[in-house]
N, C-alpha and C positions, 0 to 999 in steps of 0.2 A: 215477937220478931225484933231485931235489933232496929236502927233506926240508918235510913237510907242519908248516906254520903255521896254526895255528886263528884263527878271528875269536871276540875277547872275548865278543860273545853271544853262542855257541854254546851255551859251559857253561850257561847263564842257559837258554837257550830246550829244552835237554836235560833241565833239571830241572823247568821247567814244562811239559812234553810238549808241546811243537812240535812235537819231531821223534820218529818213529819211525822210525830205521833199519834197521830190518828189511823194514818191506815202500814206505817211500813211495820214490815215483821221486825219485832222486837224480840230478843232471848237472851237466855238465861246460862250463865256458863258454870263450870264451878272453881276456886282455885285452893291451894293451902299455901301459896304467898299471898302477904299483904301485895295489896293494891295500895298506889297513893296516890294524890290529886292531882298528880303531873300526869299520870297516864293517860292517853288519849285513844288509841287504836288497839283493838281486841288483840291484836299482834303482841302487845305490851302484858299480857294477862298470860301469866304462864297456870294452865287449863292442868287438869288431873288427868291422870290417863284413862283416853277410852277404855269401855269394856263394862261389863257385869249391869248396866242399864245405866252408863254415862254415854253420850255420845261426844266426839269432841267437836265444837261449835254449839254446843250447848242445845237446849230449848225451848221454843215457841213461847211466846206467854202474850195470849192473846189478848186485846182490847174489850174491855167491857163500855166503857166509854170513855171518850174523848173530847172534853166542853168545857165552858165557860158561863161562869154565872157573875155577873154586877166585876167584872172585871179579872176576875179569878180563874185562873185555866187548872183543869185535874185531870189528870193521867189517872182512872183504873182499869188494872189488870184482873186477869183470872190468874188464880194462882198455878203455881207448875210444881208437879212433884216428879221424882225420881226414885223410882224401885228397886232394887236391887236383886238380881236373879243370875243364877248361873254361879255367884261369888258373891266378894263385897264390893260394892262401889270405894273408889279409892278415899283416903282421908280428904277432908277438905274443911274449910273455916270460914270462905267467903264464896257469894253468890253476885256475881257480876253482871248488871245488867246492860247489850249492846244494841247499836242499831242494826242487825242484819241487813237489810236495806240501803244502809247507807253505801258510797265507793269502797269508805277503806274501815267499815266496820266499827263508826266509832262508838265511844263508851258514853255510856251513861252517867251510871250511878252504881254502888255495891253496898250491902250489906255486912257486915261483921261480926259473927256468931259467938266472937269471945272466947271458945275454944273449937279445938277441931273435934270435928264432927263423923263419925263412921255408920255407914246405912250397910246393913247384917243381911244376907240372902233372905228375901221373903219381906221384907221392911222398907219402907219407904219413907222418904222426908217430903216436905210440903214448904214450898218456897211461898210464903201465907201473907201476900198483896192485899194490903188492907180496901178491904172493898169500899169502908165510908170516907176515908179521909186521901185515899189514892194512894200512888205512890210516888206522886211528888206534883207539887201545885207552881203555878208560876202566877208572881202578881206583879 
């Protein structure tokens, strides 16, 4: 998996408690524009189009855990995959992670796959959240 880039407000809306990562719904959106670090609100994330096993607002990815050891906080996920059926899921190249939870849906972090990426009817991708090292630590 590529390596997880944060959006600039995230730290911002972490320290004003936007976000609780431990218990609010977090997910997973898909796009085939870059994202940049100015982006803040899922509004900003132009999504692929519904349909063939996409849904638009993305999904769920649920908390494995959420802690702290000797100062060090980690976010891990379960991973989330997407299947494809009925057709193909549309092209995509990034996997944008938001707060669902939050008011106004803010953003995370996202992933960057390097090239676009096509899931073939019957085929699925795996959005593969590193179970040991999380997916993103705060110290």
């Amino acid at each position: 998996m590529s390596t997880f880039n944060k959006f600039n407000s995230f730290v911002e809306a972490v320290a004003e408690k936007t976000h609780n990562l431990g218990t609010d719904d977090l997910k997973v959106v898909l796009s085939n524009t870059a994202p940049t670090a100015a982006n803040t609100v899922l509004a900003d994330i132009i999504q692929i189009a519904n349909g063939n096993g996409y849904t638009t607002g993305g999904t769920s990815a649920t908390q494995v855990s959420s802690s702290q050891a000797a100062g060090v906080y980690k976010l891990v996920l379960n991973d989330v995959t997407f299947t494809a059926s009925g057709g193909s899921i549309a092209t995509f190249q990034y996997c944008v992670l938001y707060n669902n939870t939050a008011t106004n849906d803010e953003l995370i972090g996202y992933y960057d796959y390097g090239a676009p990426v096509i899931i073939t009817v019957g085929n699925a991708f795996v959005v593969d959240f590193d179970g040991t090292t999380g997916v993103l630590t705060i110290t």
